[in-house]
C-alpha positions as CSV (number, residue, x, y, z in Angstrom):
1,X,-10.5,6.0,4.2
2,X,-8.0,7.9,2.3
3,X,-4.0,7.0,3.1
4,X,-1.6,9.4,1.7
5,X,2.5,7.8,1.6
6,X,4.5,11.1,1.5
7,X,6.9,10.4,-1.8
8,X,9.0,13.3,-1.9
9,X,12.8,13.4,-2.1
10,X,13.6,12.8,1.9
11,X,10.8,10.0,2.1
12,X,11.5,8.3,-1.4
13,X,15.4,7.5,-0.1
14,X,13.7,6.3,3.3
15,X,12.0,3.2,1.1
16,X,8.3,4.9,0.4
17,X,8.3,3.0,-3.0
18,X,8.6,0.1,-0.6
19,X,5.8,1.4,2.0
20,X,3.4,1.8,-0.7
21,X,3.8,-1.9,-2.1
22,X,3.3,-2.9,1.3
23,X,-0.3,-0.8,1.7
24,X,-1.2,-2.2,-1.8
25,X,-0.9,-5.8,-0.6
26,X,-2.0,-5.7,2.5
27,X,-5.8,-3.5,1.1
28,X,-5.6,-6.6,-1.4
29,X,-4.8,-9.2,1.0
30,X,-7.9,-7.7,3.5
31,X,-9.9,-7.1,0.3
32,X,-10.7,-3.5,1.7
33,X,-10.2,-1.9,-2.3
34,X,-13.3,-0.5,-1.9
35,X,-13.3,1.2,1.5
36,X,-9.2,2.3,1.2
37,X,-8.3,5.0,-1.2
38,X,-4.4,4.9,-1.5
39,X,-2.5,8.0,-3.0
40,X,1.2,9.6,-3.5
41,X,1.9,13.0,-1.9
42,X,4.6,15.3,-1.7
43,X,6.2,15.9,1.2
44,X,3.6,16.2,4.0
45,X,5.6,18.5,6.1
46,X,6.2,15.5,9.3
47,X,9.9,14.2,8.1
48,X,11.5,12.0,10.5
49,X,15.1,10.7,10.9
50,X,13.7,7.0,10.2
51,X,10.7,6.1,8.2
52,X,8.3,7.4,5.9
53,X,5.7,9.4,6.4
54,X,2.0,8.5,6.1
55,X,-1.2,10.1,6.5
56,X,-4.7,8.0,7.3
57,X,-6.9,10.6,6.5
58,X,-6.5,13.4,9.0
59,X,-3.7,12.2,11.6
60,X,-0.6,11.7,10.2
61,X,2.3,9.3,11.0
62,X,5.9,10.0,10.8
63,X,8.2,7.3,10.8
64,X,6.4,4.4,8.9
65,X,9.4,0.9,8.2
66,X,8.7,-2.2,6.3
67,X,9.3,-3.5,10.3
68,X,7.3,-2.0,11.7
69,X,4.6,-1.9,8.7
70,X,2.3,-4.5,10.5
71,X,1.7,-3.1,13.7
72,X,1.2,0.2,11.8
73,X,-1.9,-1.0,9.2
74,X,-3.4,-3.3,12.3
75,X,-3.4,0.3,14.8
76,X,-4.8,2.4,11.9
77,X,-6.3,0.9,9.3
78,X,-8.2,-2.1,10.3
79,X,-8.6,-0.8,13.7
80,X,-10.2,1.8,12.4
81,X,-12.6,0.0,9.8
82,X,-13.7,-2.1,12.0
């Protein structure tokens, strides 16, 4: 699985540098470094009002917060490993 945290401009003041600590730890925490490829991209063309934007492989999902961060990797990461 490849996840992609948008870390342009619009994205970067929306907390990504938060959003990808939050990935890092939670691949760690689930020990899924080998099955989880994380990596920075510029904008990915979804921008939303609220959120950063993230990509899990093909879909992409706009609008990713550090509240809402758990619900997020639960639905579509280790939902989808599983």
């Amino acid at each position: 699985m490849v996840i992609q945290i948008c870390v342009g401009s619009s994205c970067h003041i929306k907390g990504s540098a938060e959003i990808v600590e939050l990935l890092q730890q939670a691949v760690a925490d689930h020990g899924l470094e080998s099955e989880v490829t994380l990596a920075g991209s510029f904008c990915i063309g979804k921008c939303n009002r609220v959120g950063v934007t993230v990509q899990v492989d093909e879909e992409v999902h706009a609008g990713v917060t550090p509240a809402g961060f758990q619900e997020f990797f639960e639905q579509q990461v280790l939902a989808r490993l599983r």
